[in-house]
N, C-alpha and C positions, 0 to 999 in steps of 0.2 A: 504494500500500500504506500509505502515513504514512496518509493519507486515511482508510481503514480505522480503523484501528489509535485513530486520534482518535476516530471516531465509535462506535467497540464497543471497549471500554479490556477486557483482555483479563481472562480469570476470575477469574482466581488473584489481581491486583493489586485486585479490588474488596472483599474480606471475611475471604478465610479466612486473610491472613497476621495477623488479633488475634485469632483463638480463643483463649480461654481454657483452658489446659491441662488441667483435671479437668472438664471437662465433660461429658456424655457424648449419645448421641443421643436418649436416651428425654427428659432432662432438657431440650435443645432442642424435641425437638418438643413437646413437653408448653406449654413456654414459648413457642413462637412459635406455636401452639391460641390461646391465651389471650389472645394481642397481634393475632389474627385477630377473634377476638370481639369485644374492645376497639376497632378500629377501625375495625369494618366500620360501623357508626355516622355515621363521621367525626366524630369527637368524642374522641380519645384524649388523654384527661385525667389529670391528675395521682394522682387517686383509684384510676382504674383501674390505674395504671402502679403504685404501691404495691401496689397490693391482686394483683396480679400477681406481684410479686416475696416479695408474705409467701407467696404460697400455696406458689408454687416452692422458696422456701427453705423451707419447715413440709415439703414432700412430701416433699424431696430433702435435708432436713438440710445444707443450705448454709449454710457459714459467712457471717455479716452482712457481711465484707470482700470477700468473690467476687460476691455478690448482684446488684452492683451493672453488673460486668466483664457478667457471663452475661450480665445484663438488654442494655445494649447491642449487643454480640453477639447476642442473636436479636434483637433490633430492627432490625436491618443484615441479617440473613439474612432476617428477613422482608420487608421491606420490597425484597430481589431476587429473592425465590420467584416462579415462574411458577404454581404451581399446590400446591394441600393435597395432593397426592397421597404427596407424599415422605416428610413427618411422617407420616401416617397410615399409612402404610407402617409406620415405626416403630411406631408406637402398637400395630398388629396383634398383630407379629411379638413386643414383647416384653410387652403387658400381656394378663393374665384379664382374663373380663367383668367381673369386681367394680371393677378396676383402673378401667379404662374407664369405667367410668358412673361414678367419681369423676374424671377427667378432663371428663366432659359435665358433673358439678355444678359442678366450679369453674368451667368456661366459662359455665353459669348466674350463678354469685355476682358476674361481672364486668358479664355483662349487667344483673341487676339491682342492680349497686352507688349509681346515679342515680336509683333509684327507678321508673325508666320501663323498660320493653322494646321496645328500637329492632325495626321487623318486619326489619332487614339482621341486626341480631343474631341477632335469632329462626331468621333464614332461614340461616345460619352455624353456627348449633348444629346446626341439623337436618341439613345437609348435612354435617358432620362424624358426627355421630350413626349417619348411615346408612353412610359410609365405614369407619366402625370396629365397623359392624354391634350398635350398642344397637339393643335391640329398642324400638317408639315406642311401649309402656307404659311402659318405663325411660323412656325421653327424656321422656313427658307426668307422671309420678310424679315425675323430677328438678325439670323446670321446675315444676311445684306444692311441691313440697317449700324450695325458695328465692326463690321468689315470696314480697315484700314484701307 
């Protein structure tokens, strides 16, 4: 059992004992979208990591002092996700379609924050896109509209 126990270190001791206290679920997953897009590249760079955390504070009127906490915290949840299914969950249950398709632009502003559109990125938007049911005029009108 020690065996075990080394090899799969148990849930609760990998992340959710530093959430940050005001944070909420939409605001995660919104944030951990964005750190999916950002990385699906392999290239999560400091541009994008800023420009990640303006958008979430600008969406979510987060104070410059928490900004910082959140951003960690989904970067640690992201990085033990199995699967988009969970945020997107989110995303459904609490945003309008308006809501939404500003979710799929910012996840555009991050893809094209380097000027280039990685096709993992592309491929990452779109599959979020269709999980939260943008319709792929929205998705092709967002991606044109933030295209450098």
């Amino acid at each position: 059992m020690k065996l075990l126990n080394k090899l799969f270190p148990k849930l609760n001791d990998e992340v959710s004992n530093d959430r940050p206290s005001d944070i909420d679920q939409l605001q995660m997953a919104t944030c951990i979208l964005l750190i999916e897009v950002s990385k699906s590249d392999d290239d999560f760079d400091i541009q994008e990591q800023d420009k990640i955390k303006d958008l979430v504070k600008q969406k979510f009127k987060i104070p410059q002092d928490k900004i910082e906490s959140i951003f960690i915290y989904c970067n640690k949840e992201h990085d033990s996700m199995t699967s988009l299914y969970d945020w997107t969950e989110v995303i459904n249950k609490e945003c309008n379609y308006e809501q939404k398709c500003m979710i799929i632009g910012y996840m555009w502003d991050i893809a094209f924050i380097d000027s280039t559109l990685d096709k993992y990125e592309d491929f990452t938007i779109r599959k979020v896109a269709d999980l939260i049911y943008v319709k792929h005029k929205d998705f092709i009108a967002l991606k044109n509209e933030r295209a450098i």
